[in-house]
C-alpha positions in Angstrom: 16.0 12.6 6.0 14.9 16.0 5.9 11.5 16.7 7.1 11.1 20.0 5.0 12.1 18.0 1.9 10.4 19.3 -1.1 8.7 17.1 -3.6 11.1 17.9 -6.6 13.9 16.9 -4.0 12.2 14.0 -2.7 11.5 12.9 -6.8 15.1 13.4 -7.9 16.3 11.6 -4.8 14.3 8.5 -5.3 14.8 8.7 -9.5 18.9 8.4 -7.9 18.2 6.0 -6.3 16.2 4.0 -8.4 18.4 4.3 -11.1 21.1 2.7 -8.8 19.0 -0.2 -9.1 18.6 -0.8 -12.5 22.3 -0.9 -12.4 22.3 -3.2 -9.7 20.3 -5.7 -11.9 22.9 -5.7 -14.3 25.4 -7.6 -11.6 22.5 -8.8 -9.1 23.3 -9.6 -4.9 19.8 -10.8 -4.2 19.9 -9.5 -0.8 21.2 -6.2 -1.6 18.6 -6.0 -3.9 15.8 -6.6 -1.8 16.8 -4.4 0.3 16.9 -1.8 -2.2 13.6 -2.1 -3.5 12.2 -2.6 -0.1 13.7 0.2 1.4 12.0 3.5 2.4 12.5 6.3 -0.4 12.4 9.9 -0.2 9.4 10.2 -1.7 8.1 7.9 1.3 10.0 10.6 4.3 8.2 14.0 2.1 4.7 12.2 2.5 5.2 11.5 6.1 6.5 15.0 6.6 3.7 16.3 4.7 1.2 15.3 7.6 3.1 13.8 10.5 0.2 13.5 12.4 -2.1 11.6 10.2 -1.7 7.9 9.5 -1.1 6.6 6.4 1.3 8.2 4.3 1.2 6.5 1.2 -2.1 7.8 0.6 -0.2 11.9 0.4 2.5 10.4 -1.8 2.6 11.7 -4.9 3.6 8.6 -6.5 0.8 6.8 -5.2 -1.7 9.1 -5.4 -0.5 9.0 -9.4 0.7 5.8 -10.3 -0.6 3.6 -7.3 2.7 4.0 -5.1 5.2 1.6 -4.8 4.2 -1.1 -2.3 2.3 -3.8 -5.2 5.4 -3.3 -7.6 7.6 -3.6 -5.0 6.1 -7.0 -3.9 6.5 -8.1 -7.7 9.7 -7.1 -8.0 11.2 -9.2 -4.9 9.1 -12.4 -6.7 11.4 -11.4 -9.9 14.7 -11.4 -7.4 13.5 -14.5 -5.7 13.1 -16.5 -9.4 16.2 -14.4 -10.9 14.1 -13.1 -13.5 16.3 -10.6 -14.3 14.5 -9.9 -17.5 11.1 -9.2 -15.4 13.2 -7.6 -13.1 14.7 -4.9 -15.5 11.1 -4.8 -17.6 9.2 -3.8 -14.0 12.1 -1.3 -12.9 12.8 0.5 -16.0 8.7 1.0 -16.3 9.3 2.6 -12.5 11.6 4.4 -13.4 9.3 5.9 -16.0 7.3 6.7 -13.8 8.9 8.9 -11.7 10.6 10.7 -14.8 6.6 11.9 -15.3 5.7 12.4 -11.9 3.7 15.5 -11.9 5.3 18.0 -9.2 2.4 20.4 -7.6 3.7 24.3 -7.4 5.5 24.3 -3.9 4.5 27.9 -2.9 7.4 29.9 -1.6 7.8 31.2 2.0 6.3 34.4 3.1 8.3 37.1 2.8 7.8 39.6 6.2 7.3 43.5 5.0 9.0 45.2 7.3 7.0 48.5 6.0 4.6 47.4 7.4 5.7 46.7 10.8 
């Protein structure tokens, strides 16, 4: 992933992939899944390029710093795969999903433009 990936990106890219899911309960593969809901998002790579240096980047996401991340829902979810509730399932990922439609995207300030006037 891109280190320079801007939040909107980051947001849009994770709503993708999220939404993938929610198909994916439709017609579940437990494992795949799991994996899915597990897996790093792009919302996870912006917040570790956001401060590389500094430990704990769920505490720079957006998403957590908003809605209290990902990592408790995503431990609920993979109880919901591992009793196939599939009703939970869909009930805890559509509610997610929600989420990130009404994630609040700060004002990414654009790059300096260099007067050459100036110079």
């Amino acid at each position: 992933m891109d280190g320079n990936l801007g939040w909107q990106t980051a947001k849009e890219e994770t709503l993708t992939t999220w939404l993938k899911i929610r198909q994916m309960v439709e017609d579940p593969d437990e494992i795949e899944l799991l994996t899915e809901i597990n897996a790093i998002c792009a919302l996870c790579d912006c917040a570790q390029a956001a401060e590389p240096e500094v430990h704990g980047r769920c505490e720079r996401c957006l998403a957590y710093q908003q809605f209290g991340g990902c990592r408790g829902i995503n431990a609920e979810m993979t109880e919901r795969v591992v009793e196939a509730d599939w009703q939970g399932l869909t009930a805890m990922v559509d509610r997610f999903i929600a989420n990130l439609r009404t994630l609040e995207i700060p004002h990414e300030p654009a790059a300096p433009v260099h007067d050459v006037e100036s110079d």
